[in-house]
C-alpha positions as a LaTeX table, in Angstrom:
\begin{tabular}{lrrr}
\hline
Residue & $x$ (\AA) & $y$ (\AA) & $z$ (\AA) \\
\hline
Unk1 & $-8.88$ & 51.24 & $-45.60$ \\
Unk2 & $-8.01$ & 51.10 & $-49.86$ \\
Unk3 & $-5.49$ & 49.34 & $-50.10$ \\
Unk4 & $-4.92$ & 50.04 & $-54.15$ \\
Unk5 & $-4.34$ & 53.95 & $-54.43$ \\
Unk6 & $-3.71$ & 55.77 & $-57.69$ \\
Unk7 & $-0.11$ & 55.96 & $-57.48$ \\
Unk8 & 0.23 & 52.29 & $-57.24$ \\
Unk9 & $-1.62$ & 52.38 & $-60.48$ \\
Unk10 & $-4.29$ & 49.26 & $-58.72$ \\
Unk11 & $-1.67$ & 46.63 & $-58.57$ \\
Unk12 & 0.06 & 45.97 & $-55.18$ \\
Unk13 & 3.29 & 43.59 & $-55.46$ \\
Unk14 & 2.51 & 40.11 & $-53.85$ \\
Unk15 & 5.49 & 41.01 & $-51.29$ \\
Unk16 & 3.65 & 44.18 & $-50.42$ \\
Unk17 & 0.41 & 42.76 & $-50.11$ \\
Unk18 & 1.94 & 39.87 & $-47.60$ \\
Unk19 & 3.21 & 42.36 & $-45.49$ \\
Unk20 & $-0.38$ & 44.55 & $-45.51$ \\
Unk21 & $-1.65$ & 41.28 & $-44.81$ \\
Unk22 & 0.82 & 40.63 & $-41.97$ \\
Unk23 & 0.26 & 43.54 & $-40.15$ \\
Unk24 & $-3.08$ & 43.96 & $-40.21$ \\
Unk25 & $-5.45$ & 43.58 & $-37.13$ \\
Unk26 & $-6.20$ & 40.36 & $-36.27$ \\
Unk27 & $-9.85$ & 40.67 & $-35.52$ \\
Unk28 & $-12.32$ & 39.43 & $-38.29$ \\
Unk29 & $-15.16$ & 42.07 & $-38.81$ \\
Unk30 & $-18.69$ & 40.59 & $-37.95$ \\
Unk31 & $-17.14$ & 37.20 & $-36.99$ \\
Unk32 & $-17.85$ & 37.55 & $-33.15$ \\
Unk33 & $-14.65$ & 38.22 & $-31.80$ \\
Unk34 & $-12.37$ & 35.24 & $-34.41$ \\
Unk35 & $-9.21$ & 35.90 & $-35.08$ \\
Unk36 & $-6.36$ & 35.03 & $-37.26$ \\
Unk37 & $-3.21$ & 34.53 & $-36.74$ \\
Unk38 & 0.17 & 35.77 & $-38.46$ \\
Unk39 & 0.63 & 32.62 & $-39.93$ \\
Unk40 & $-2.40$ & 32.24 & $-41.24$ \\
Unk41 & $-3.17$ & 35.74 & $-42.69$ \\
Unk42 & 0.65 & 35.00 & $-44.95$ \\
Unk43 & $-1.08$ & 31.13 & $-45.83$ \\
Unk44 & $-4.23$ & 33.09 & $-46.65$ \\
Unk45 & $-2.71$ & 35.30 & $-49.15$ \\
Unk46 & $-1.23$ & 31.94 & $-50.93$ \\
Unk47 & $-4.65$ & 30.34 & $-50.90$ \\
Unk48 & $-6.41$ & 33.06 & $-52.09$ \\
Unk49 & $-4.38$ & 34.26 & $-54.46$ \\
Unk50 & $-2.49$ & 31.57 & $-56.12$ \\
Unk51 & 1.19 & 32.76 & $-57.77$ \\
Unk52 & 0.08 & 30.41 & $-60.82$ \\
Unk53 & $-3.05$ & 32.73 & $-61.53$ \\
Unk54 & $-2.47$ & 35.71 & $-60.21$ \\
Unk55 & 1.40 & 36.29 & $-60.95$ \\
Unk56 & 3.46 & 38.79 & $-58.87$ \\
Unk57 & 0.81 & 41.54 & $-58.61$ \\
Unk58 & $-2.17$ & 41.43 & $-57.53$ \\
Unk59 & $-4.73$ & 44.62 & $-58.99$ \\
Unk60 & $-7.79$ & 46.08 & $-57.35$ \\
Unk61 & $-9.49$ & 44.66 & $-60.05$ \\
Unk62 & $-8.77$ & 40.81 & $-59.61$ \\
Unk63 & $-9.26$ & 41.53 & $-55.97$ \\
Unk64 & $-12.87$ & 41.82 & $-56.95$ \\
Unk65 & $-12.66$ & 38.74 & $-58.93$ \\
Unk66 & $-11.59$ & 37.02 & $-56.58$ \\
Unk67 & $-14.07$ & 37.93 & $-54.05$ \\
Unk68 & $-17.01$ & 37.21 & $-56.53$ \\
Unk69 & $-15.39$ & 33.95 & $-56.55$ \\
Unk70 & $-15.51$ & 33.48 & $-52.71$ \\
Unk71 & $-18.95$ & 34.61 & $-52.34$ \\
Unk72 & $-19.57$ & 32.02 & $-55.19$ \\
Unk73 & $-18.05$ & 29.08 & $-53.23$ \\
Unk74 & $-19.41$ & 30.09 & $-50.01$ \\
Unk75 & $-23.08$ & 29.37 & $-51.72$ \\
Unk76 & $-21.75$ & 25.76 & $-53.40$ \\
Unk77 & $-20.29$ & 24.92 & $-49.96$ \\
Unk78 & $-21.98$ & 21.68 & $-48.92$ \\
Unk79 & $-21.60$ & 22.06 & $-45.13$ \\
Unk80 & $-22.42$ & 24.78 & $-42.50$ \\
Unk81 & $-18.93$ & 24.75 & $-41.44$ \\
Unk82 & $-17.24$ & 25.40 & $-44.68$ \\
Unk83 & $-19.21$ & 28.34 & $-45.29$ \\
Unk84 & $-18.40$ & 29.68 & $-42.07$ \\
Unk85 & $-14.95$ & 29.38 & $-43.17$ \\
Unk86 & $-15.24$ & 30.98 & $-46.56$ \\
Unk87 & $-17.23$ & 33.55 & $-45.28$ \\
Unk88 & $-14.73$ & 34.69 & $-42.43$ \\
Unk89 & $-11.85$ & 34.80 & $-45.38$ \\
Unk90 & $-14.28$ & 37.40 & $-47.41$ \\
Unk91 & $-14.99$ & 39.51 & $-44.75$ \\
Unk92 & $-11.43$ & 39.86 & $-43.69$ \\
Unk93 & $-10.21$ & 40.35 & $-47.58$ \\
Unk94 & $-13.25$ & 43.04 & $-47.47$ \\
Unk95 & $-12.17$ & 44.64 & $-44.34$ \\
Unk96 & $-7.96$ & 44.61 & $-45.13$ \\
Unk97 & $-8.48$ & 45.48 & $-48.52$ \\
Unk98 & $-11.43$ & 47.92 & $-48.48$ \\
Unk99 & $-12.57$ & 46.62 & $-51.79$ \\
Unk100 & $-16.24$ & 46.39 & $-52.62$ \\
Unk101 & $-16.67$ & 43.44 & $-54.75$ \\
Unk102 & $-20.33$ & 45.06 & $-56.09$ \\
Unk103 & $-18.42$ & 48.64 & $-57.38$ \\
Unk104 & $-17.83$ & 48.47 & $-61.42$ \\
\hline
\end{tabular}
């Protein structure tokens, strides 16, 4: 599922991308069954995507950025566990926003 169509011109407001983020499913892809919850999908999109940085909107292509990034601090991560953790967040951003973080 794209989230950032051509008519949106690749930016999605941050208000619109809380609510994709709200009502998408729950499951994680290729977690084995973990979920999130409501309230932590809207603290994700905070976390992730900091208002300071990233403004109001929120394009396709600092999506990507941003998943580089994860993928980044998923490898500097010192513990098992923290990895887990970043890793779950990237697959979920992958699977909600149906961006591929390799594409140019």
């Amino acid at each position: 599922m794209a989230i950032f169509s051509k008519k949106s011109h690749g930016e999605l407001s941050r208000r619109d991308f809380r609510q994709i983020l709200k009502t998408a499913p729950a499951r994680i892809p290729g977690s084995g069954g973990k979920i999130y919850s409501r309230q932590e999908r809207i603290k994700m999109e905070a976390e992730v995507f900091p208002r300071q940085r990233f403004g109001s909107h929120i394009s396709e292509i600092e999506c990507r950025k941003r998943e580089r990034e994860l993928r980044q601090e998923k490898y500097r991560a010192k513990t098992r566990e923290e990895k887990f953790k970043i890793d779950r967040k990237l697959q979920f951003l992958k699977g909600v926003t149906g961006v591929d973080p390799y594409q140019r």
